[in-house]
KETOR-892344 format. One record per residue: residue in three letters; x, y, z of N, C-alpha, C in turn. Coordinates in steps of 0.02 Angstrom, whole numbers, padded with zeros to 5 digits, always signed. Each point is the difference from the previous one (the first is absolute). Layout:
<atoms>
alaXYZXYZXYZ ...
</atoms>
This chain:
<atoms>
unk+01371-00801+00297-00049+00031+00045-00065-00039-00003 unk-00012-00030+00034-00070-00017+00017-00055+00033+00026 unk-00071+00024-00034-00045+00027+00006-00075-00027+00039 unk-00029-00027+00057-00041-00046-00009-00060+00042-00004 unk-00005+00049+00013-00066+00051+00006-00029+00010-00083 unk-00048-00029+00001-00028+00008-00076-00070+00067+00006 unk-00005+00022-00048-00069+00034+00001-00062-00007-00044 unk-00015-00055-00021-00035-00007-00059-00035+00054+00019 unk-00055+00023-00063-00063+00045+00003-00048-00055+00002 unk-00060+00049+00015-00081-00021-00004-00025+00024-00082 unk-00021-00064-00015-00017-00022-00082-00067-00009+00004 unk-00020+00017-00069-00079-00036-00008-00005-00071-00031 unk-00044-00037-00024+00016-00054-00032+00002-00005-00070 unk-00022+00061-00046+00028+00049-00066+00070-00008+00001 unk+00032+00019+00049+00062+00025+00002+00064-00076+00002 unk-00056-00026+00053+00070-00069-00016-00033-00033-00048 unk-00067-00010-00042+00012-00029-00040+00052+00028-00063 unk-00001+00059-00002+00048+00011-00057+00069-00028+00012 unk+00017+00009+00081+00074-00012+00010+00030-00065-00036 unk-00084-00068+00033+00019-00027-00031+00013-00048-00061 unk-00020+00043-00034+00013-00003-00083+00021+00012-00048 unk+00003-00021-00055+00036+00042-00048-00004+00053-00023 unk-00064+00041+00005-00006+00067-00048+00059+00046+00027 unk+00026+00016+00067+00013+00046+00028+00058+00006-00052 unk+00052-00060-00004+00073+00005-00037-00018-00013-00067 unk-00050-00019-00034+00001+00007-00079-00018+00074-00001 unk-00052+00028+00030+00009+00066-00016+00043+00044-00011 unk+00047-00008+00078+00072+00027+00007+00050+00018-00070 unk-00003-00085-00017+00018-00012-00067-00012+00044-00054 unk-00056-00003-00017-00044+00036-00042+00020+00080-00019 unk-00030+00024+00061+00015+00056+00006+00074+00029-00004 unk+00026-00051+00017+00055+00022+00022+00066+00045+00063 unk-00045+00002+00025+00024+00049+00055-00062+00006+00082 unk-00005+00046+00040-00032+00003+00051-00070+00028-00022 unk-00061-00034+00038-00066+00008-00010-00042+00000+00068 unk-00046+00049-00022-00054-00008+00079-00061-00038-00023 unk-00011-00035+00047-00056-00038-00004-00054+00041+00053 unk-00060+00004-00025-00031+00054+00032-00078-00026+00006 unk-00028-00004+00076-00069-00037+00000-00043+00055+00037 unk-00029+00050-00053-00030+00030+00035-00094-00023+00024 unk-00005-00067+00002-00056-00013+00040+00032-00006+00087 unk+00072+00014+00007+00007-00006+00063-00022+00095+00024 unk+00039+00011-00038-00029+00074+00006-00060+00025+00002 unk-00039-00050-00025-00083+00019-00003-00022-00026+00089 unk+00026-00038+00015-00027-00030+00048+00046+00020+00076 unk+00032+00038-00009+00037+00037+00056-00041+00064-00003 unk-00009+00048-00050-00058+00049-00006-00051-00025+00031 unk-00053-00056-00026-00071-00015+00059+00028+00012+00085 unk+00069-00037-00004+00004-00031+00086-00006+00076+00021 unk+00032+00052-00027-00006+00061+00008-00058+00040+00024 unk-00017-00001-00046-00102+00023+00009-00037-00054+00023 unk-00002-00044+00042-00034-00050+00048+00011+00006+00044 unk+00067+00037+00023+00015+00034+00068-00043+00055+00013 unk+00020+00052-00051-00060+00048+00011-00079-00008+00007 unk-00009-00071-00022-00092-00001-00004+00002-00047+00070 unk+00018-00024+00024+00016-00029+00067-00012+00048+00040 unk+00047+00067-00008+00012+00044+00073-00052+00036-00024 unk-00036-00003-00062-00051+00069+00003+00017+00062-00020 unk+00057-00011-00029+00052+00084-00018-00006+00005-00058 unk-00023+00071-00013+00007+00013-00072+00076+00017-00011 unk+00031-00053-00047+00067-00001-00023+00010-00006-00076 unk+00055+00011-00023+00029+00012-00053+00081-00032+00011 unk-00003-00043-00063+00082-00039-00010+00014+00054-00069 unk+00066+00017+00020+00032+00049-00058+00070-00075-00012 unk+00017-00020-00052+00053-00053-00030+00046+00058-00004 unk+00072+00012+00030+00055+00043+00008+00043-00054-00062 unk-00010+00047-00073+00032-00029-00068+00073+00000+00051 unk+00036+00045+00030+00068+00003-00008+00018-00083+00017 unk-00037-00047+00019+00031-00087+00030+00013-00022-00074 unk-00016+00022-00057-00001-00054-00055-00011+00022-00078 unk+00028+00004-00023-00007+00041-00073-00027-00036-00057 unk-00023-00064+00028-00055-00030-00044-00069+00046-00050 unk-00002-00005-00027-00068+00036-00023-00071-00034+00025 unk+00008-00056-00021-00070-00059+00028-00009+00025+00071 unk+00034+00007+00054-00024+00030+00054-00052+00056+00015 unk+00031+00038-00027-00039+00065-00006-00078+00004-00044 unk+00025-00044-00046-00062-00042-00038-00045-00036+00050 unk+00000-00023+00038-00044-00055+00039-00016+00051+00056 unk+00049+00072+00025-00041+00043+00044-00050+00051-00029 unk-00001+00003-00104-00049+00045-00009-00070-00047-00008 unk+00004-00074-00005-00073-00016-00001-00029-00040+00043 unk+00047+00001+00067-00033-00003+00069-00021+00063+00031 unk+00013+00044-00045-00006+00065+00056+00041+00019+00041 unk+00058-00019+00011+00043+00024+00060+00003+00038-00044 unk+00057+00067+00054+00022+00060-00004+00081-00023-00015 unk+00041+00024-00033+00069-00006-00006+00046+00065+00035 unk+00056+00000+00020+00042+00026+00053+00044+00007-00064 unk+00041+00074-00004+00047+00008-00061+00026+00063+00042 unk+00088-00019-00027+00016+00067+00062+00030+00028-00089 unk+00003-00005-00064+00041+00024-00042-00034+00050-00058 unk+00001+00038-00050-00022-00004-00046-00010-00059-00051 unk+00066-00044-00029-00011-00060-00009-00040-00055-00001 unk-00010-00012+00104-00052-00027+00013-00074+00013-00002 unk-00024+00085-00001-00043-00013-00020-00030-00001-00062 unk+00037+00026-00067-00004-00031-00061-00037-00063-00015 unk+00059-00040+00027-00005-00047+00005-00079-00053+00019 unk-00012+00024+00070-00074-00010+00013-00052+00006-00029 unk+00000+00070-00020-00053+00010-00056+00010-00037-00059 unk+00061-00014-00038-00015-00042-00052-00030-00052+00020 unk+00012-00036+00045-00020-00064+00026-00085+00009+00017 unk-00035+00052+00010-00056+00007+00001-00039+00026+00065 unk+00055+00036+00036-00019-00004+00079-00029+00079-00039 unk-00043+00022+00057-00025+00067+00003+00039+00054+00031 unk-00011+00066-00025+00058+00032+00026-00033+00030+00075 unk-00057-00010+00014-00059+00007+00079+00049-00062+00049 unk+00015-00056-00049+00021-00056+00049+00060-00007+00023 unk+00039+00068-00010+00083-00012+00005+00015+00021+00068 unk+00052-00008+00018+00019+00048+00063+00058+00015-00020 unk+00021+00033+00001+00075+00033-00009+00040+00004+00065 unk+00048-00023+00012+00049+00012+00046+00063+00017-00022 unk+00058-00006+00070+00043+00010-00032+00049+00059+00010 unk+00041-00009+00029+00020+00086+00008+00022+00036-00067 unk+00014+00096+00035+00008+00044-00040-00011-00015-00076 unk-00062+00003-00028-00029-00017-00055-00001+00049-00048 unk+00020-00020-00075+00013+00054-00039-00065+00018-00019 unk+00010+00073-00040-00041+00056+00005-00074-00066-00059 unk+00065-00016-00049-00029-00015-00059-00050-00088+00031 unk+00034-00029+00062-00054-00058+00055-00039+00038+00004 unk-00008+00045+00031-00063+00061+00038-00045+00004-00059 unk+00017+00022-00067-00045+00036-00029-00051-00058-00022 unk+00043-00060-00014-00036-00042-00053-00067-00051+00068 unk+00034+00022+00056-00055-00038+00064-00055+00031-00013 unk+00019+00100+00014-00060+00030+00007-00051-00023-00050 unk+00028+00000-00066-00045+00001-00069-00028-00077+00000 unk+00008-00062+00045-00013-00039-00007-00042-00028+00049 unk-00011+00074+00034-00044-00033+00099+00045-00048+00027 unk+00069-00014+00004+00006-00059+00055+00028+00057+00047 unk-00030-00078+00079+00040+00034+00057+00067+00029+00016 unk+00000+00042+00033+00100+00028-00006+00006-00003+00087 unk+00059-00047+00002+00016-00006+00086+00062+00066-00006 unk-00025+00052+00030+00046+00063+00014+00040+00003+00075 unk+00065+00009-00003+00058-00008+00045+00044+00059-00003 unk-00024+00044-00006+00050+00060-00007-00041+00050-00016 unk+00004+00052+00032-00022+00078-00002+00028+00036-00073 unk+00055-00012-00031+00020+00015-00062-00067-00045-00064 unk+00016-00063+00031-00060-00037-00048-00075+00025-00011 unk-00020+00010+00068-00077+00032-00013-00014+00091-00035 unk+00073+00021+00006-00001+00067-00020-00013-00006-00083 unk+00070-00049-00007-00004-00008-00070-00078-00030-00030 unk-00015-00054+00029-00059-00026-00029-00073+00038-00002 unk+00012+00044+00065-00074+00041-00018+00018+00053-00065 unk+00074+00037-00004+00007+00020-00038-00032-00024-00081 unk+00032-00053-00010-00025-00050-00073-00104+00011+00011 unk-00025-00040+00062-00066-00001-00010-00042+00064+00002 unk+00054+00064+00014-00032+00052-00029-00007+00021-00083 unk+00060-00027-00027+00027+00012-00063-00048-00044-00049 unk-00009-00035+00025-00043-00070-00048-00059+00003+00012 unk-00027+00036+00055-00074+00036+00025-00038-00075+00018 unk+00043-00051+00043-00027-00054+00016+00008-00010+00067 unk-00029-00044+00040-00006+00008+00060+00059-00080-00001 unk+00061+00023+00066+00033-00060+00024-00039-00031+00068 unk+00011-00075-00022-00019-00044+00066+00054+00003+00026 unk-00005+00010+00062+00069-00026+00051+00001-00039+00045 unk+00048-00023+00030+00030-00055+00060+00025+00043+00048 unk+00016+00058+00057+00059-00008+00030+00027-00049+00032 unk+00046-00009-00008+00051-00058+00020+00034+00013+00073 unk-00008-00025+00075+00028+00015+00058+00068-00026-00014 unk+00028+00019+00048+00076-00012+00016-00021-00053+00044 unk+00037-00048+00007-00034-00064+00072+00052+00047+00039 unk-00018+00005+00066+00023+00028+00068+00053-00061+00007 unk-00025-00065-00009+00072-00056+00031+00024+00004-00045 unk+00013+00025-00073+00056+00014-00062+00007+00080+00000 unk+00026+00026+00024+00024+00083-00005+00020+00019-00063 unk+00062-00059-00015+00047+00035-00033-00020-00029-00082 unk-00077-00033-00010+00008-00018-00072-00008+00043-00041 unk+00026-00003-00068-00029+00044-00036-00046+00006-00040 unk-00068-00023+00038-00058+00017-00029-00048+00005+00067 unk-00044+00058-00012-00060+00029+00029+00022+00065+00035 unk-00044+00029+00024-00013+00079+00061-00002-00004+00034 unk+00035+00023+00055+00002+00003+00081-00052+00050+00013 unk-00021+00009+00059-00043+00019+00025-00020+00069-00015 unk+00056+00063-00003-00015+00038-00017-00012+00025-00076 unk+00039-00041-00057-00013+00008-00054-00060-00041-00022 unk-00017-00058+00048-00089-00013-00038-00043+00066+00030 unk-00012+00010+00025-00025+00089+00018-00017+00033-00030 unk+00085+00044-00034-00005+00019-00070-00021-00023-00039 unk-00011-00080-00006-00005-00008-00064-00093-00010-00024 unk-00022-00007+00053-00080+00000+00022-00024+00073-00019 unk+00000+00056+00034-00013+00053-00014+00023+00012-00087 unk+00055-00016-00027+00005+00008-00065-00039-00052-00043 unk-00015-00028+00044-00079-00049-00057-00037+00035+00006 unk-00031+00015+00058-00087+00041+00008+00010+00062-00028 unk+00047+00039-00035+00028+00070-00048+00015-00025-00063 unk+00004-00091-00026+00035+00002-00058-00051-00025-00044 unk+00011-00033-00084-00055-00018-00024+00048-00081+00012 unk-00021-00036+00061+00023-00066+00017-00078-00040+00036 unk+00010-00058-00023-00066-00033+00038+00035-00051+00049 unk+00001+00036+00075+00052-00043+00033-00054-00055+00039 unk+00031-00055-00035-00034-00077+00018+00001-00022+00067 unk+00068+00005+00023+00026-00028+00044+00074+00017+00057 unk+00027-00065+00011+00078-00021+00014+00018-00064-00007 unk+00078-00009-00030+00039-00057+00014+00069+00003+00037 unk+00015-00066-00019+00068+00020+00048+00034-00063-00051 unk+00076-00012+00005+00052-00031+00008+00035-00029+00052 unk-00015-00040+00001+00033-00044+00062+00057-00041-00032 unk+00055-00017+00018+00057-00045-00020-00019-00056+00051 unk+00016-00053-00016+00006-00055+00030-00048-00057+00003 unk-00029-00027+00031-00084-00044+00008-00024-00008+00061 unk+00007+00054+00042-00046-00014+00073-00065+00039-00029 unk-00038-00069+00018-00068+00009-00002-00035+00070+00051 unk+00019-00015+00052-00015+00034+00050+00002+00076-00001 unk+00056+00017-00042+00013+00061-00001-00033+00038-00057 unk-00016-00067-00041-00068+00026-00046-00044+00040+00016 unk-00023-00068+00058-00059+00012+00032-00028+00066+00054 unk+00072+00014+00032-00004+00067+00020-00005+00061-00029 unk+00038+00003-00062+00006+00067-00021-00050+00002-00029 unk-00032-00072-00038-00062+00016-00041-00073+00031+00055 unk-00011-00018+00050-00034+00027+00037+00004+00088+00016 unk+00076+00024-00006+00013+00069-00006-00023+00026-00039 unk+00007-00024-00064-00027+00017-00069-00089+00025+00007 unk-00028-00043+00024-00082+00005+00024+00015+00056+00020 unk+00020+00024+00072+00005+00049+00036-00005+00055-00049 unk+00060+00000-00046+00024+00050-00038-00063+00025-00039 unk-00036-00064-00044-00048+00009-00028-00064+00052+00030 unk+00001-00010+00064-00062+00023+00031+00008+00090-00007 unk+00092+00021+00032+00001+00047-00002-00002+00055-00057 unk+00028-00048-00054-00027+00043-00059-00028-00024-00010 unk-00078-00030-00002-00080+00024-00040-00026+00052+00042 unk+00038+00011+00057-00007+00065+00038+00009+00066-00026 unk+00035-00011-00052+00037+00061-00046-00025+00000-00045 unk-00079-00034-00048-00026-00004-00036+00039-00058-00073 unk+00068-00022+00030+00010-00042-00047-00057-00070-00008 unk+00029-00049-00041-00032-00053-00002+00029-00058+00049 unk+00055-00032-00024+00036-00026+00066-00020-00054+00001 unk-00021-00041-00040-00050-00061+00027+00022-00067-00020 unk+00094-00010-00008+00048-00052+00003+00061+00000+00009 unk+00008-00052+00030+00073-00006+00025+00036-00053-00057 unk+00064+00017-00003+00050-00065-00028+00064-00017+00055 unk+00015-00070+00002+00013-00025+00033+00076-00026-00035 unk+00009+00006-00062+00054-00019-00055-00011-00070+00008 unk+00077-00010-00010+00015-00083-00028+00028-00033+00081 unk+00045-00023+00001+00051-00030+00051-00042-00059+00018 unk-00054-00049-00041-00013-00063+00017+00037-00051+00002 unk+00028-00039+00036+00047-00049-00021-00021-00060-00031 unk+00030-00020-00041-00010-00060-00032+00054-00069+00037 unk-00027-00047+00007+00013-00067+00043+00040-00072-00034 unk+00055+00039-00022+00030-00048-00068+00023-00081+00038 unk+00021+00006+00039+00034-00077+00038-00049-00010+00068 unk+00013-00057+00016-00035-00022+00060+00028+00029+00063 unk-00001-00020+00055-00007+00040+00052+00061-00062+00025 unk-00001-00037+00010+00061-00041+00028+00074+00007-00029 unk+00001+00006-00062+00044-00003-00069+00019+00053+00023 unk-00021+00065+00011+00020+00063+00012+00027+00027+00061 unk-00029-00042+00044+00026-00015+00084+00084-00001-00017 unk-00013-00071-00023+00085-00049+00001+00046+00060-00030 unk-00012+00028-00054+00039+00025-00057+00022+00084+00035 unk-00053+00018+00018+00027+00057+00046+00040-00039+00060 unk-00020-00026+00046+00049-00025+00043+00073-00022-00004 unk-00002-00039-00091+00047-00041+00006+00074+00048-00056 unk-00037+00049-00024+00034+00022-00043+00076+00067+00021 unk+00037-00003-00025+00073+00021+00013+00043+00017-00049 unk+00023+00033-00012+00046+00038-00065+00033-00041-00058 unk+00006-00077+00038+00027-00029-00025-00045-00055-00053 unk-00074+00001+00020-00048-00020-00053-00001+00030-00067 unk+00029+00072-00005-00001+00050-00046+00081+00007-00057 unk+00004-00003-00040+00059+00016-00065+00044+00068+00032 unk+00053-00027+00023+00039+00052+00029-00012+00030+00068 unk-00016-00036+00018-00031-00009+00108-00054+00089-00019 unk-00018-00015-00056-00048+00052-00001-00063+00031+00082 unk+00011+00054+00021-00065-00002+00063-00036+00042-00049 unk-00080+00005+00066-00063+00054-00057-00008+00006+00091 unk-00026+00073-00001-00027+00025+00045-00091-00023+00008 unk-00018-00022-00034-00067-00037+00013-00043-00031-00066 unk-00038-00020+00019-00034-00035-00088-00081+00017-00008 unk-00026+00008-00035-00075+00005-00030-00032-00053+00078 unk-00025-00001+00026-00067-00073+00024-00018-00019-00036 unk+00027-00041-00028-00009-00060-00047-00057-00055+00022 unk-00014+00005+00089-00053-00021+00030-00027+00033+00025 unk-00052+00000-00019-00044+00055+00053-00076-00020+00021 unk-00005-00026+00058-00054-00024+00032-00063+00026-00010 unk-00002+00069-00038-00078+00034+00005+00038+00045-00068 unk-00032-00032-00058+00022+00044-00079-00077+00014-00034 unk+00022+00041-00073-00056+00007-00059-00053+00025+00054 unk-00049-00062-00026-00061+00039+00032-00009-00016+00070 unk+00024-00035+00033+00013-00013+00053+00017+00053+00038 unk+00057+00036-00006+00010+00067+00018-00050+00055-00008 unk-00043+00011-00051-00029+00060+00012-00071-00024+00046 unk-00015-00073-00004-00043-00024+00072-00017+00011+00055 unk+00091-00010+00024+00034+00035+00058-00003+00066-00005 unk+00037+00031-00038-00020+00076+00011-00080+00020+00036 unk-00055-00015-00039-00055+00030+00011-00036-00017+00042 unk+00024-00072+00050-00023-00054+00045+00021+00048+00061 unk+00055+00019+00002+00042+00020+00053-00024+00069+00037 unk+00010+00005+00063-00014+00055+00028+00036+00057+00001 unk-00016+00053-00031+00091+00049+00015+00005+00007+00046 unk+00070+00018+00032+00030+00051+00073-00045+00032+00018 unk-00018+00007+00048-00046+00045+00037-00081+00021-00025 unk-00010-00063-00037-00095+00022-00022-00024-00066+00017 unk-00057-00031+00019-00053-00039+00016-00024-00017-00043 unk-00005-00016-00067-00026-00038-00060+00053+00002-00035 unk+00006-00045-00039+00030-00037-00056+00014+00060-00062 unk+00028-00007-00046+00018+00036-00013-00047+00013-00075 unk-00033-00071-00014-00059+00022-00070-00056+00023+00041 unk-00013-00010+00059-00073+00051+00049+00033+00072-00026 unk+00063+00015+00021-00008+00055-00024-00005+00039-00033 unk+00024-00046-00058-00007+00021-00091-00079+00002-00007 unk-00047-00056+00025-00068+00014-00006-00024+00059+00031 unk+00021-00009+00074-00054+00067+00018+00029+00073-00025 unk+00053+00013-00024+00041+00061-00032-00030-00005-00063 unk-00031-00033-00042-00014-00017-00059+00050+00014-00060 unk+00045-00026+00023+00097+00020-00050+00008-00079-00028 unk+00021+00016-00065+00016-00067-00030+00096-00013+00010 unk+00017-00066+00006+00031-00019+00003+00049-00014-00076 unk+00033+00020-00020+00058+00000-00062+00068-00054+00024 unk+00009-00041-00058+00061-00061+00032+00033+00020-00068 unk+00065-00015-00003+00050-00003-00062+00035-00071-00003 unk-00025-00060-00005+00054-00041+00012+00055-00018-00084 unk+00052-00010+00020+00032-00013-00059+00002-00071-00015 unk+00051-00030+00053+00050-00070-00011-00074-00032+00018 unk-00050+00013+00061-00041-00049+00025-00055-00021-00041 unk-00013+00050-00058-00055-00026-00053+00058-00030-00057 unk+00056-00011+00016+00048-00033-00058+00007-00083+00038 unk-00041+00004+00055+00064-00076+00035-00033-00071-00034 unk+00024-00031-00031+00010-00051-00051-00025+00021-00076 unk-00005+00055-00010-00014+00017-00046+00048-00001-00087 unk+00042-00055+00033+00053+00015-00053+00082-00025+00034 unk+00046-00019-00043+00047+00009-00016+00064+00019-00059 unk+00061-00024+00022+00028+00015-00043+00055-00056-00021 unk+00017-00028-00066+00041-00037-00006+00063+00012-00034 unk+00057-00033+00027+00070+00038-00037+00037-00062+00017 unk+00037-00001-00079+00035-00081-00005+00062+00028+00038 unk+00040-00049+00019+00045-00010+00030+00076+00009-00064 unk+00060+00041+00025+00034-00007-00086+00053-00031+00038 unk+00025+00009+00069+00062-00011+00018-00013-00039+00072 unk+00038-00034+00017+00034-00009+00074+00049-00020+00008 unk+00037+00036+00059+00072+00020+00016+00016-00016+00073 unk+00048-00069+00024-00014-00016+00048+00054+00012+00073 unk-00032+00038+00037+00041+00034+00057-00011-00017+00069 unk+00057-00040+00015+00006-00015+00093-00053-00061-00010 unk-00022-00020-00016-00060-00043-00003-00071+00011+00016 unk+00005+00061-00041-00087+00022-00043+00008+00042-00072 unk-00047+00003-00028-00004-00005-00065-00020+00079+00001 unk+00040+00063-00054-00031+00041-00027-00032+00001-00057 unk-00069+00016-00003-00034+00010-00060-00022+00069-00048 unk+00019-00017-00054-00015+00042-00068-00039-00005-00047 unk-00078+00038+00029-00047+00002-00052-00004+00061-00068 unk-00025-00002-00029-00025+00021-00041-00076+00054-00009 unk+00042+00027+00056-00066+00075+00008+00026+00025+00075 unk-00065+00043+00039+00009+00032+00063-00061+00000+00024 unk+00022+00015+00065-00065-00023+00041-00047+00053+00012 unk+00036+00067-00038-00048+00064-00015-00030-00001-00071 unk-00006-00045-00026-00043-00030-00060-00067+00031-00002 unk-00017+00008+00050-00087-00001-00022-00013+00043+00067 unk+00027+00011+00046+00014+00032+00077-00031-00080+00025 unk-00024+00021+00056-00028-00049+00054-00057-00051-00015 
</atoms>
């Protein structure tokens, strides 16, 4: 089988110098087995591109680092003494954070149906709680009565073009769930949402809803005065030609066992990281006449981002020796020495 569609990635010059040298395989050696190599000054510097967007558009914004991309510790380390906010949907994860030094004011909690014992340790720690369920806010005002502490909250919308996900409130249960803030001991901040996929656009719409939303409850005496927008930034791993050919050219038979996939990550993506939330705030929504940070300014609502993979992109890899190859039809199967859920993404 002949393959001609290649995909190299986009490297820094860190990155091929290691390739090409020796440390990478004496280490291997060394160690013995699979290792991550981990550069979190890339991470430092995907965070600025972050907040230079925001001082550009004039938006008061906030980058929350969503731990679930990477179980590194140093990450989470480099978001408690820049100041970002960290994204933790677990008990685990937020353990975790706080050891690492983040504040428990700077967390956001996501995440669906969250245990009692997530809930309690948020309240007692001030981080934000993105709430998605009428059972959740029952339970949680419950706890912030019990602990005689006041919960921050998120409600979380349902996106209207995602019905069926399972996370956020449709229309009539954010309702309920409003009136049970302005009755509960909750300090309701805001809204977010969940979006699957990476249209910018659809960001950009619902986040403009969110404003809306905002307006109507400080009408209700809440506070209301941010939106989150989550993650779904894409990161821009291959070039744009490379990715052309390879989608075009590719067929069951490029794959170990005429393997098909119903679709792949965008591995290219013309507008990623901070690039994307640019766009977002550049852009005009559906049916309003300013851009969409005019309206974060004149609403005076801060803007909340979660990116995961896009404050990770060159931030690291991973290396795994090679133990076997086994040669079929005329291409080679390979057998490393680890998995590619090593470290997650």
């Amino acid at each position: 089988m002949e393959v001609t569609t290649a995909l190299p990635s986009h490297t820094t010059p860190e990155v091929r110098a290691l390739l090409a040298g020796p440390l990478l395989d004496e280490l291997s050696h060394g160690l013995d087995g699979p290792y991550h190599v981990l550069l979190p000054e890339r991470f430092d510097a995907n965070a600025a591109a972050f907040r230079n967007v925001f001082a550009e558009a004039g938006v008061d914004g906030r980058v929350y680092y969503a731990k679930k991309a990477n179980k590194a510790a140093v990450y989470a380390e480099r978001a408690a003494v820049a100041g970002l906010g960290v994204d933790v949907a677990s008990h685990g994860e937020l353990r975790e954070a706080l050891a690492a030094g983040v504040r428990g004011e700077d967390l956001v909690v996501t995440g669906p149906a969250k245990a009692d014992g997530l809930l309690r340790v948020a309240v007692l720690q001030g981080a934000l709680i993105a709430v998605d369920a009428l059972d959740e806010l029952d339970r949680l005002i419950a706890l912030a009565d019990e602990l005689g502490r006041m919960a921050r909250v998120l409600l979380r919308r349902l996106p209207p073009e995602q019905p069926h996900s399972r996370f956020g409130l449709n229309d009539g249960e954010l309702e309920t769930a409003l009136r049970r803030c302005v009755d509960g001991p909750v300090g309701m901040e805001g809204f977010s949402f969940h979006l699957s996929g990476y249209d910018v656009r659809q960001r950009t719409d619902l986040a403009a809803e969110l404003v809306t939303l905002c307006t109507r409850a400080r009408a209700l005496g809440l506070r209301a005065d941010r939106i989150s927008v989550g993650g779904g930034l894409a990161v821009d791993y291959v070039a744009a030609e490379d990715w052309r050919r390879f989608e075009e050219s590719r067929r069951p038979e490029h794959f170990h066992a005429e393997k098909s996939f119903g679709g792949f990550y965008p591995y290219h993506s013309p507008v990623a990281g901070a690039d994307a939330l640019r766009t977002i705030l550049t852009a005009t929504p559906t049916g309003q006449v300013t851009t969409l940070a005019e309206l974060l300014r004149a609403a005076g609502v801060a803007l909340l981002v979660e990116p995961g993979r896009a404050l990770l992109d060159q931030a690291g890899f991973t290396v795994f020796r090679v133990q076997g190859v086994k040669e079929r039809d005329g291409y080679a199967i390979l057998t490393v020495d680890g998995s590619s859920l090593s470290l997650s993404e």
